[in-house]
py3Dmol code that shows the C-alpha trace and the ligand (Angstrom):
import py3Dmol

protein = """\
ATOM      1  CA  UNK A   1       0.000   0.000   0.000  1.00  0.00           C
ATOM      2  CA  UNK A   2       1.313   3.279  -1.044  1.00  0.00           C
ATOM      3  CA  UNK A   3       2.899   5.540   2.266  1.00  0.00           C
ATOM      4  CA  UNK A   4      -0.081   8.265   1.507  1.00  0.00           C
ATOM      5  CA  UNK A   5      -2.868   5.732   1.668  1.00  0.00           C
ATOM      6  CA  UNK A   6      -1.604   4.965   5.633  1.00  0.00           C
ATOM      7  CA  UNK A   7      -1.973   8.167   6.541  1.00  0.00           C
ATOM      8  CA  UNK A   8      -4.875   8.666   5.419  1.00  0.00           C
ATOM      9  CA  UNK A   9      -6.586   5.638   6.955  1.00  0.00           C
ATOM     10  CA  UNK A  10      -5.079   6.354  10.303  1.00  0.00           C
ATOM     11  CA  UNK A  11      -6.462  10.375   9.592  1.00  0.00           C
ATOM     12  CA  UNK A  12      -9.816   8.385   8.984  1.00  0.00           C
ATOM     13  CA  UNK A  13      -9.441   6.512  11.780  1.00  0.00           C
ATOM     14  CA  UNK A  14      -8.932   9.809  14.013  1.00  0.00           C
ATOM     15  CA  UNK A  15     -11.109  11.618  12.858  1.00  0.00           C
ATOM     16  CA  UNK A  16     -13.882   9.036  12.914  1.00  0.00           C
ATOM     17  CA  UNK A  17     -13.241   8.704  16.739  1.00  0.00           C
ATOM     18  CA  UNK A  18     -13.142  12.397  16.919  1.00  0.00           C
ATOM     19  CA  UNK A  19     -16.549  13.040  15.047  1.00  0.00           C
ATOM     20  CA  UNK A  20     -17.936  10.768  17.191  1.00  0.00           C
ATOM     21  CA  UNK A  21     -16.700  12.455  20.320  1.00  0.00           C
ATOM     22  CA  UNK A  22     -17.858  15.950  18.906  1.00  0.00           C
ATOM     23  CA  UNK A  23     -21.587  14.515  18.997  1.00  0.00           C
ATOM     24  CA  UNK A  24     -21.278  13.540  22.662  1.00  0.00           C
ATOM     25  CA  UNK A  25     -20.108  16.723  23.396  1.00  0.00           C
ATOM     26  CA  UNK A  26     -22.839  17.898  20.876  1.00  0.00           C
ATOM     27  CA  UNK A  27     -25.457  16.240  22.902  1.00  0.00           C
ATOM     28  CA  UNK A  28     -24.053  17.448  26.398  1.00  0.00           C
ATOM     29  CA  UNK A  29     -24.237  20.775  25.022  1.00  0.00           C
ATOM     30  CA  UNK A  30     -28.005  20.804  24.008  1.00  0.00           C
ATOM     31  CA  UNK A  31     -28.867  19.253  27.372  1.00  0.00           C
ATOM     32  CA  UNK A  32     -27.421  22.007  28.737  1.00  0.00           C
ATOM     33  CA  UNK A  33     -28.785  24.473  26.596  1.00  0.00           C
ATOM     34  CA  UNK A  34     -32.799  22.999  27.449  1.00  0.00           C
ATOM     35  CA  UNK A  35     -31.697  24.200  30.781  1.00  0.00           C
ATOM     36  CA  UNK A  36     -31.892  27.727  29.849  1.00  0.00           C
ATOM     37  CA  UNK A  37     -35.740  27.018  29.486  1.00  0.00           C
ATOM     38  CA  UNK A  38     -35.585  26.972  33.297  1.00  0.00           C
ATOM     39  CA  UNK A  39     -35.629  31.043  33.074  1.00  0.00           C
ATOM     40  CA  UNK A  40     -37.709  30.949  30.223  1.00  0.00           C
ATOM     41  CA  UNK A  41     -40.525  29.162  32.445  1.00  0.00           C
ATOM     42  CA  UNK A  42     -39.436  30.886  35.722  1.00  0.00           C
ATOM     43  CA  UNK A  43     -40.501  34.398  33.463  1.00  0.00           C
ATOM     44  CA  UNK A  44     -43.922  32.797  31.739  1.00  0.00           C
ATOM     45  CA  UNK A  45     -44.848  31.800  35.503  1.00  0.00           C
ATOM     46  CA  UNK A  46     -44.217  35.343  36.591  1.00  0.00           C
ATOM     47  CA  UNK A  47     -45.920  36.773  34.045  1.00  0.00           C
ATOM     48  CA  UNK A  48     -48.700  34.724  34.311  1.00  0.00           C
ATOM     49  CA  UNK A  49     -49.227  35.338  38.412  1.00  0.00           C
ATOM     50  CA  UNK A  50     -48.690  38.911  37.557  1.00  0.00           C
ATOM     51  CA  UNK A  51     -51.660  38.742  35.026  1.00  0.00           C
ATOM     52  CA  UNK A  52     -54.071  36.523  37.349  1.00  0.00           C
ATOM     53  CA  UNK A  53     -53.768  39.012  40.211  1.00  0.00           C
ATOM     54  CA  UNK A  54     -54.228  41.508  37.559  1.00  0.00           C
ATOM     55  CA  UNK A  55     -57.201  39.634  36.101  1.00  0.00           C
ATOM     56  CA  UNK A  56     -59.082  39.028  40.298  1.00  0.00           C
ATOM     57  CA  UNK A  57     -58.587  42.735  40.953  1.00  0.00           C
ATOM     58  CA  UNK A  58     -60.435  43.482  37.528  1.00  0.00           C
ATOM     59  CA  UNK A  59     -63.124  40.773  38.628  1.00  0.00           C
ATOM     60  CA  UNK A  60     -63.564  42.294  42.296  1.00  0.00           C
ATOM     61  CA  UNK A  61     -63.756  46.223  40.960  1.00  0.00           C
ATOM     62  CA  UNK A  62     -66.849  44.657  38.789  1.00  0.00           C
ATOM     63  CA  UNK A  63     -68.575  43.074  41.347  1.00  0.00           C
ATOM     64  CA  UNK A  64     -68.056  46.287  43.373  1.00  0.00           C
ATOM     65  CA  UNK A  65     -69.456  48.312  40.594  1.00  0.00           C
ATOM     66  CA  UNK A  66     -72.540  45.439  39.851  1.00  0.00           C
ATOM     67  CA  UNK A  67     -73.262  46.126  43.958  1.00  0.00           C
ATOM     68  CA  UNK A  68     -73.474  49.822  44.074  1.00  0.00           C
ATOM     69  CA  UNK A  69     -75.666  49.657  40.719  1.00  0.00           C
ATOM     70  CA  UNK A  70     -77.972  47.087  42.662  1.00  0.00           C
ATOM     71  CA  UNK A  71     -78.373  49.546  45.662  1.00  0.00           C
ATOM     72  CA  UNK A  72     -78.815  52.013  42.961  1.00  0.00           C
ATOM     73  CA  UNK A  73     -81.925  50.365  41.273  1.00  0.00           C
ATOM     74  CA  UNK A  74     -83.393  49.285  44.755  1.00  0.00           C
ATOM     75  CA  UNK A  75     -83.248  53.051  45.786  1.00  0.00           C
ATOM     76  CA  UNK A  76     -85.051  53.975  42.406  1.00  0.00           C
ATOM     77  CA  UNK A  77     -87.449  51.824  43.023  1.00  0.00           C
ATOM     78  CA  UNK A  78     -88.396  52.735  45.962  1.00  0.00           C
ATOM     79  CA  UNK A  79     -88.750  56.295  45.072  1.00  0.00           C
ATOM     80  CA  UNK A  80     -91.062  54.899  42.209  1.00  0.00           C
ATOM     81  CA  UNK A  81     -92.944  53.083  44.435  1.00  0.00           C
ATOM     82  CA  UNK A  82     -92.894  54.656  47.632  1.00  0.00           C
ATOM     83  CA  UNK A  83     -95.311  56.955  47.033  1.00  0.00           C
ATOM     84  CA  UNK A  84     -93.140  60.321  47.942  1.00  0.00           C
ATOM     85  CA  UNK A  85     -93.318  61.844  44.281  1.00  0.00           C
ATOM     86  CA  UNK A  86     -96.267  63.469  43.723  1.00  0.00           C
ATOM     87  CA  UNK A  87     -95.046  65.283  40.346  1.00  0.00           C
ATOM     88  CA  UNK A  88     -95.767  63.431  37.125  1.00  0.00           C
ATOM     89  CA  UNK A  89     -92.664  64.794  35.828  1.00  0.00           C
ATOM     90  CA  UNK A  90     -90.302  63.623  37.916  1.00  0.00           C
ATOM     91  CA  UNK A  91     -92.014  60.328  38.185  1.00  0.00           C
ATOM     92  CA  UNK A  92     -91.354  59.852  34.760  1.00  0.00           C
ATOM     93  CA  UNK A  93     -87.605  61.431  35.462  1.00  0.00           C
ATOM     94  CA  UNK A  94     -86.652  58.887  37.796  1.00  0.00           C
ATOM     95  CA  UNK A  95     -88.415  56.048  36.146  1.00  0.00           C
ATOM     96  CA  UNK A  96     -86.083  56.350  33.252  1.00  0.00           C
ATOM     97  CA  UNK A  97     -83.203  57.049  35.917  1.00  0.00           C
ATOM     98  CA  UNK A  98     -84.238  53.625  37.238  1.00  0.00           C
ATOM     99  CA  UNK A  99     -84.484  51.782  33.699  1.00  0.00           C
ATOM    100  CA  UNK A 100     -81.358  53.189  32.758  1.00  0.00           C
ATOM    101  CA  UNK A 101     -79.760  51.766  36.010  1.00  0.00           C
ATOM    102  CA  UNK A 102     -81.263  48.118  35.298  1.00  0.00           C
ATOM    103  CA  UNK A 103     -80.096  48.133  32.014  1.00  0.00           C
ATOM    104  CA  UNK A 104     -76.304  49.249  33.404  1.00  0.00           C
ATOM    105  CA  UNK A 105     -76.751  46.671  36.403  1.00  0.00           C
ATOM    106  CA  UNK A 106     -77.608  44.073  33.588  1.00  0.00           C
ATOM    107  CA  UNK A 107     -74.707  44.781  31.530  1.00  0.00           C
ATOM    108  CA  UNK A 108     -72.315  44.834  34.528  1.00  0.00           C
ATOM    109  CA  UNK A 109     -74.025  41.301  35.629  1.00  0.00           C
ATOM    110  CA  UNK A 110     -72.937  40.015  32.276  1.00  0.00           C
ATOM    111  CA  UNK A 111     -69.724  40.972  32.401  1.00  0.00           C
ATOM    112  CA  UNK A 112     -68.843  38.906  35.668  1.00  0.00           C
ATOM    113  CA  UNK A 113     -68.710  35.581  34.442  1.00  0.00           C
ATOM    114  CA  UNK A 114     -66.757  35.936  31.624  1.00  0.00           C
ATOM    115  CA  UNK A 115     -63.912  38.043  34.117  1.00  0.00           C
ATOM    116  CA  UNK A 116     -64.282  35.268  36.488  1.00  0.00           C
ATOM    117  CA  UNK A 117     -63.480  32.764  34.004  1.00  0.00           C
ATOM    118  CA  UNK A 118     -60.564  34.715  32.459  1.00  0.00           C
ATOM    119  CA  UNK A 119     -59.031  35.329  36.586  1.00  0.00           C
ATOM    120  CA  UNK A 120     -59.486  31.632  37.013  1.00  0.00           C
ATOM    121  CA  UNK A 121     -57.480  30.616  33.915  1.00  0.00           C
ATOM    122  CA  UNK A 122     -54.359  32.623  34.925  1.00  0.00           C
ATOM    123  CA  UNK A 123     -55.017  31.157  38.412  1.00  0.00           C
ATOM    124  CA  UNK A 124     -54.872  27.990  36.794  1.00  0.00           C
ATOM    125  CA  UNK A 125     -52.264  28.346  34.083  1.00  0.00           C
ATOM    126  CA  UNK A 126     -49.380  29.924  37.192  1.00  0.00           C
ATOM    127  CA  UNK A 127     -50.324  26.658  38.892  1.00  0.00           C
ATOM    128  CA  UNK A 128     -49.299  24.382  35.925  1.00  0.00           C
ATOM    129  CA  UNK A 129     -46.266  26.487  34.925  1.00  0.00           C
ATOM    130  CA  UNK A 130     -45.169  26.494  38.437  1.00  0.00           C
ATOM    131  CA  UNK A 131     -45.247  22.321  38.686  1.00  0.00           C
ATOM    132  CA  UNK A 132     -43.669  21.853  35.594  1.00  0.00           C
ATOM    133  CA  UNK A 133     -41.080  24.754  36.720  1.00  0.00           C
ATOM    134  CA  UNK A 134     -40.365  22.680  39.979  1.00  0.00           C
ATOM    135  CA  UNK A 135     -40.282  19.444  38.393  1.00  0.00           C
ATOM    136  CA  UNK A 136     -37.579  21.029  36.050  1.00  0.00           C
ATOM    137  CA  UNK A 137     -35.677  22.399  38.689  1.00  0.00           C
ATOM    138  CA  UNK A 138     -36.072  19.332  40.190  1.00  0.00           C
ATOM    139  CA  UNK A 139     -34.574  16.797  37.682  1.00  0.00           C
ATOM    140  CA  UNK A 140     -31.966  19.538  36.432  1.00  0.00           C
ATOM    141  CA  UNK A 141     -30.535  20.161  39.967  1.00  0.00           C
ATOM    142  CA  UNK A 142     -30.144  15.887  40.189  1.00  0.00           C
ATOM    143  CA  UNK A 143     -28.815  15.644  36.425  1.00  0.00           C
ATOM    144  CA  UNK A 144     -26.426  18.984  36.189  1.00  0.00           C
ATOM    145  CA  UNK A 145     -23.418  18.027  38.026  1.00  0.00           C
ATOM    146  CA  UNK A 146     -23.029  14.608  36.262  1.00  0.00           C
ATOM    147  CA  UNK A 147     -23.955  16.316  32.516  1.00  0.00           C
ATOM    148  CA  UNK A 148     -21.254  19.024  33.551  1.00  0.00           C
ATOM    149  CA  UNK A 149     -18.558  16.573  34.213  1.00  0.00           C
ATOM    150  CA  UNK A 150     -19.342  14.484  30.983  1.00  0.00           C
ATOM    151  CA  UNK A 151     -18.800  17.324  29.033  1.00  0.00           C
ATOM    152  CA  UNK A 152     -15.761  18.749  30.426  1.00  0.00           C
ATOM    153  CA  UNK A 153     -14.321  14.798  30.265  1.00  0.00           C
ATOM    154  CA  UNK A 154     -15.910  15.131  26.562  1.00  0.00           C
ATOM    155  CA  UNK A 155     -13.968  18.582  26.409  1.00  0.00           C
ATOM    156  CA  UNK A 156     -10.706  16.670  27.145  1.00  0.00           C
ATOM    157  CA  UNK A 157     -11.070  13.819  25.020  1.00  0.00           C
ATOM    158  CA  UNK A 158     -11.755  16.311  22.221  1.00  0.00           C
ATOM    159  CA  UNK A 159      -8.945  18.195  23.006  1.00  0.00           C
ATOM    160  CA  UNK A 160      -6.415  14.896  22.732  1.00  0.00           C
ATOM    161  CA  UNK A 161      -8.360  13.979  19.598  1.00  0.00           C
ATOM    162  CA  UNK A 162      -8.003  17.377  17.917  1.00  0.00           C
ATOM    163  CA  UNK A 163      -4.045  17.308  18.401  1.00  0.00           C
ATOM    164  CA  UNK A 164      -3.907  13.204  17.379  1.00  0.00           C
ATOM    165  CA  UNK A 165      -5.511  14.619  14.292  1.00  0.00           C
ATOM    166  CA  UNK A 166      -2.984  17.565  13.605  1.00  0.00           C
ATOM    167  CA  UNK A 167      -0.396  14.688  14.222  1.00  0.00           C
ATOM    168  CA  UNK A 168      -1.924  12.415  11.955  1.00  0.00           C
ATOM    169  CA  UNK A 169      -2.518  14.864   9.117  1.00  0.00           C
ATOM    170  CA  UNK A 170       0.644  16.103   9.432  1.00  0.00           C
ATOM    171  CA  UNK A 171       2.978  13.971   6.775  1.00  0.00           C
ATOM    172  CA  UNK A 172      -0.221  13.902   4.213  1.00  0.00           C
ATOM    173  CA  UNK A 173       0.638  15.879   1.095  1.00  0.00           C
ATOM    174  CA  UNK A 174      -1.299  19.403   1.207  1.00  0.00           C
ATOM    175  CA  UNK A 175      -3.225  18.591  -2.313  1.00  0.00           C
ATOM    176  CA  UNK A 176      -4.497  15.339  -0.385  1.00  0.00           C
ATOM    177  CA  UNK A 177      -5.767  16.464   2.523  1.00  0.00           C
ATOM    178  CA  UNK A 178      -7.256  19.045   1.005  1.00  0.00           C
ATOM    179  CA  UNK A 179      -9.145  16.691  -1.040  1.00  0.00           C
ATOM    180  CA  UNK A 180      -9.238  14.291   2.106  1.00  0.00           C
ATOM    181  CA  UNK A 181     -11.035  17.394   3.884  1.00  0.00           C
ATOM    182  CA  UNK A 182     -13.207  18.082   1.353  1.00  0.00           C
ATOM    183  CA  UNK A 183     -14.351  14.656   1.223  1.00  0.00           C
ATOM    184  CA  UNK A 184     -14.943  14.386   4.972  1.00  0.00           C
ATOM    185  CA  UNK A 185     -17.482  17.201   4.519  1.00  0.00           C
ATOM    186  CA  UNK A 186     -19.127  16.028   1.513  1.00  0.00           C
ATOM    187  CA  UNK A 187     -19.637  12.563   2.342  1.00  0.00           C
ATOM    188  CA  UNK A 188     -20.663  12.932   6.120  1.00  0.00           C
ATOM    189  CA  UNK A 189     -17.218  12.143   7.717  1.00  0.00           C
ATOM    190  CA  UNK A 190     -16.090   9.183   5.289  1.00  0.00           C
ATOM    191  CA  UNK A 191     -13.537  10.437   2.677  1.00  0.00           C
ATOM    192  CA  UNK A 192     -11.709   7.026   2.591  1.00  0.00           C
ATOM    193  CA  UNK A 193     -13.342   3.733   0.976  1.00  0.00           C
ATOM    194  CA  UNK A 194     -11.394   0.641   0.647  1.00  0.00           C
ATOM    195  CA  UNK A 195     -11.997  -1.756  -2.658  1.00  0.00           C
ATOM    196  CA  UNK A 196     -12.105  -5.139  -2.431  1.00  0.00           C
ATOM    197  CA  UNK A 197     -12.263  -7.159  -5.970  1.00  0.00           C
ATOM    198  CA  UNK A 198     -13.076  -4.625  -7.507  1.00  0.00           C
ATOM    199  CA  UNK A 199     -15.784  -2.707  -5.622  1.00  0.00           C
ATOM    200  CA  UNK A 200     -15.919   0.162  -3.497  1.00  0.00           C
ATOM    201  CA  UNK A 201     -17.046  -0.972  -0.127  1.00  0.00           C
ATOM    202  CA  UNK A 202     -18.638   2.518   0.459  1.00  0.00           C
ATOM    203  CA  UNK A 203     -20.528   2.705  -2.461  1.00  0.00           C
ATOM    204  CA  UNK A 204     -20.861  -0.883  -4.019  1.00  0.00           C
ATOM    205  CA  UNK A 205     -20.171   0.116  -7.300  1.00  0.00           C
ATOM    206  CA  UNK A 206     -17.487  -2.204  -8.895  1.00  0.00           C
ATOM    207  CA  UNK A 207     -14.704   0.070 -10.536  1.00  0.00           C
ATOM    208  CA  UNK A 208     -14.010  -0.039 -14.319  1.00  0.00           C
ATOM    209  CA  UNK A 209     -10.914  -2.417 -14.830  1.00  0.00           C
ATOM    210  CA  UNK A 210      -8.716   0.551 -15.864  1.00  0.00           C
ATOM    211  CA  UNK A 211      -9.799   1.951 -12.299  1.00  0.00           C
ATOM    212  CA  UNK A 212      -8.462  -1.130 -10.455  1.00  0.00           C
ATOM    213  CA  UNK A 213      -5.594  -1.342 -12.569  1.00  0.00           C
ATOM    214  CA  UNK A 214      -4.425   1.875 -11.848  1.00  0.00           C
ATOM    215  CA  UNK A 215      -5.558   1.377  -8.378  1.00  0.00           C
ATOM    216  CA  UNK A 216      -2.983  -1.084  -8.087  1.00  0.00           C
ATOM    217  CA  UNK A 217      -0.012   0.451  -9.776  1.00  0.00           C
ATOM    218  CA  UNK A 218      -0.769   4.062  -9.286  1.00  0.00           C
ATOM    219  CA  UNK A 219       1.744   6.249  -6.650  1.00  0.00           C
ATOM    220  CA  UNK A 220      -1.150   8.686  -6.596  1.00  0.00           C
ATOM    221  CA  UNK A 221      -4.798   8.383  -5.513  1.00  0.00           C
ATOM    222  CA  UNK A 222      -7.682   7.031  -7.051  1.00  0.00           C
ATOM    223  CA  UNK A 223     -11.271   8.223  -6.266  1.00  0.00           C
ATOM    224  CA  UNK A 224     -14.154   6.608  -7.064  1.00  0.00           C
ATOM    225  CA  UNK A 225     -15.828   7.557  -9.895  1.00  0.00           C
ATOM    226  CA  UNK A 226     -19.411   7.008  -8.294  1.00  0.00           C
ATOM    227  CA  UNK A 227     -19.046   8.341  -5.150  1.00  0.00           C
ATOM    228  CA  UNK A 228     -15.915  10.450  -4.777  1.00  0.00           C
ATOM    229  CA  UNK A 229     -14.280   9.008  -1.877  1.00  0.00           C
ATOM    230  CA  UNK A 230     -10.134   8.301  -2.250  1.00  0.00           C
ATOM    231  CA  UNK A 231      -9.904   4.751  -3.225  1.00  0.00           C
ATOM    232  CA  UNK A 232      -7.710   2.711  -1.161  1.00  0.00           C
ATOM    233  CA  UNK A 233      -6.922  -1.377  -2.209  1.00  0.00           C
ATOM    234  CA  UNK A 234      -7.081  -4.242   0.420  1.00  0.00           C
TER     235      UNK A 234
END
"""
ligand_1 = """\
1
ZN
Zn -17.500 4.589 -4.252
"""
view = py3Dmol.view(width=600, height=400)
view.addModel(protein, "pdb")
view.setStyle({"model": 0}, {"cartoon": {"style": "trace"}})
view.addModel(ligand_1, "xyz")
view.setStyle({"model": 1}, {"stick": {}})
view.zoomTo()
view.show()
């Protein structure tokens, strides 16, 4: 096997141990991350409290209103009916007075049920917010310390794995590993494929004989001429 081919099956080799090591540390770092919901929540509970107490002060200035405009249409009434106004006129004044009031008392009755409902959905909303906020805290102040240390092992391992890799690459040909690189990207972390009689064991696609001919003599690569990847004989 040509010198070039080694290296760049041991550069595989690193850097498949390395893109796998990135993910952990990928995966540490988004559990991490779904922490920072934890404020998110802790602010949407706030809110919401902040909104319900809002919502039962609303409710309570109604019902004070809906009271005073009962009073109101009781006193009326018993001016209509009490027999102390003599004078047509203001009968009929303080009739209207009185209809008017009934109507407004009506209205303000109506409007009490649908504030109630709208106090107790807050009410009910901070509630569920503030159980899932405690289970959260709950089961992120039992997992954080052991997530934290993965990822600063993870950190490590990455580290070692990054300078293997600078090692590794180091006596490949620039034009190579440039192509080596490229391929990496292209074709999801597998630039290398090994043939064996004849076929490309990433792809499956059995090279033309003048392909495995000059697989075999050649001093410089070979790709593949289905799927890219540097071509390297068994
Ligand atoms: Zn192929």
């Amino acid at each position: 096997m040509r010198l070039s081919g080694d290296l760049l099956l041991t550069l595989q080799e690193v850097d498949e141990r390395l893109s796998a090591k990135q993910q952990e540390l990928d995966a540490y770092n988004a559990e991490l991350e779904a922490q920072a919901e934890i404020p998110v929540l802790m602010q949407r509970a706030e809110e919401e409290r902040e909104s319900a107490i809002e919502r039962r002060a609303n409710l309570a200035r109604l019902e004070v209103d809906a009271d005073a405009l009962r009073e109101r249409v009781e006193e009326l009434e018993e001016r209509v009916y009490g027999g102390t106004i003599t004078n047509l006129r203001e009968l009929t004044a303080v009739e209207e007075e009185q209809t008017n009031a009934r109507r407004e008392l009506m209205q303000a009755e109506e409007s009490l049920g649908p504030a109630r409902l709208s106090a107790e959905d807050a009410e009910r909303a901070t509630e569920e917010l503030t159980t899932t906020l405690a289970e959260r805290e709950k089961s992120w102040a039992a997992s954080a310390p052991k997530t934290r240390r993965h990822m600063n092992t993870a950190k490590k391992e990455v580290a070692v794995l990054e300078e293997e890799r600078a090692e590794a690459s180091k006596n490949v040909p620039g034009e190579e590993l440039a192509l080596y690189d490229q391929l990496l990207f292209r074709r999801h972390g597998v630039a290398i494929a090994r043939v064996e009689r004849g076929v490309c064991q990433a792809c499956h696609i059995t090279l033309p004989l003048k392909e495995a001919s000059r697989l075999r003599r050649s001093d410089s690569l070979v790709t593949c001429g289905n799927c890219g990847r540097i071509l390297i004989p068994s």
